[in-house]
N, C-alpha and C positions, 0 to 999 in steps of 0.2 A: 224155630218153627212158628209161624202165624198162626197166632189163638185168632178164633173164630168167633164172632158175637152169638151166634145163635150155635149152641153145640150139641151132644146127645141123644140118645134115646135105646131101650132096652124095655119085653116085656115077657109076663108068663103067672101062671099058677091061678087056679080059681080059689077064692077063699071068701069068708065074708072077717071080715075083722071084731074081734071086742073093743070095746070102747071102757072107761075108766067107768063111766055113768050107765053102761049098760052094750047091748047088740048094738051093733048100726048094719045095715043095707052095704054099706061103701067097703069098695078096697083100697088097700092105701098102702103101696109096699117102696120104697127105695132099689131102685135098679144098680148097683155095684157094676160097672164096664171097665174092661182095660182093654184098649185099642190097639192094634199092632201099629204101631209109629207112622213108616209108609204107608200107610190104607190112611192114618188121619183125616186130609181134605176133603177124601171121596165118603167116606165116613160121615162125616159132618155135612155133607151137601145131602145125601141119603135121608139121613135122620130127619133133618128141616122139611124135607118133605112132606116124610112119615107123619111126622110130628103136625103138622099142619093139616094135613088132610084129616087126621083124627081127628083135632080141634075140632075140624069146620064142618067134618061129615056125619060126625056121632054125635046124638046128644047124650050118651052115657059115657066118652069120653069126658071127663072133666079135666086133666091135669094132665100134660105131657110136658114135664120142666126140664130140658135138660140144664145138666151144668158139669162145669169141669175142676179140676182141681188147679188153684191159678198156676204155680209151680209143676205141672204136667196136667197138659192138658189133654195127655192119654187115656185119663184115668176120669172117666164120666161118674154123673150121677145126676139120676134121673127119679125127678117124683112124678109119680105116676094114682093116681083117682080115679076110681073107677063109681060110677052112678050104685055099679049092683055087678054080681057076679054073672049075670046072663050078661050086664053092658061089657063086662071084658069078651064073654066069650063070643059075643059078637065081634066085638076089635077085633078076637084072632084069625076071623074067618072072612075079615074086609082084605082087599084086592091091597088094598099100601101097606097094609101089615103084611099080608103073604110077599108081596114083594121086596118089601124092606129085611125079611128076612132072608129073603134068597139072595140076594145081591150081599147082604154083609155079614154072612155067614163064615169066611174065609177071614175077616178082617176084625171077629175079635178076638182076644186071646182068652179072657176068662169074664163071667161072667156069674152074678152074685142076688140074687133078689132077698131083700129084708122084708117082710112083711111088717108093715106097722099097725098100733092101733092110734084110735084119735083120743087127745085126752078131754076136747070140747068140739059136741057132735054137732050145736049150729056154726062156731069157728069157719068150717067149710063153705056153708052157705054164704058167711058174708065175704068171702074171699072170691069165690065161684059164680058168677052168672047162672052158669046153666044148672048148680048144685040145687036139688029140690031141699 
């Protein structure tokens, strides 16, 4: 199967995260995907979209990474940043989220959100452009 340079994407859940040093504002969870094999390609062309239009159209989007596991590349994982928990819930109610979810609803098989927290809350900012 042809691994793909740009792969993944998965999202969900409002939360604000703890941090080691205290609250922070941001979400920060890891997306767990397993992909139905055949759906693969159309899968990964989906997601880059998704993925992209977030980027470029949110600025509380900060982080849509996907990635694959090298040895199956069925098996995504996606870090996902969120500015603030209104910035997710607005991602869930932008037109490429609703439609990325409708198109690839049929084509995962399970699917796993970790919420994380950060263990160094400027960390993000020097990582992130758009991170306040």
């Amino acid at each position: 199967m042809k691994k793909s340079k740009t792969p993944l994407l998965l999202l969900s859940m409002l939360m604000a995260l703890p941090t080691m040093a205290g609250e922070t504002k941001r979400m920060v969870r890891i997306a767990e995907i397993e992909i139905v094999p055949q759906y693969l390609d159309a899968y990964q062309k989906i997601l880059v979209e998704e993925a992209s239009a977030s980027i470029r159209l949110e600025p509380g989007v900060l982080s849509i990474f996907p990635m694959f596991e090298a040895d199956h590349p069925e098996k995504v994982r996606i870090l996902e940043i969120y500015a603030s928990r209104e910035a997710y819930a607005e991602h869930l109610k932008s037109d490429h989220f609703l439609r990325y979810k409708s198109l690839t609803q049929k084509m995962v098989a399970s699917l796993r959100l970790v919420e994380m927290g950060e263990m160094e809350d400027q960390f993000v900012s020097k990582l992130f452009k758009k991170a306040p």
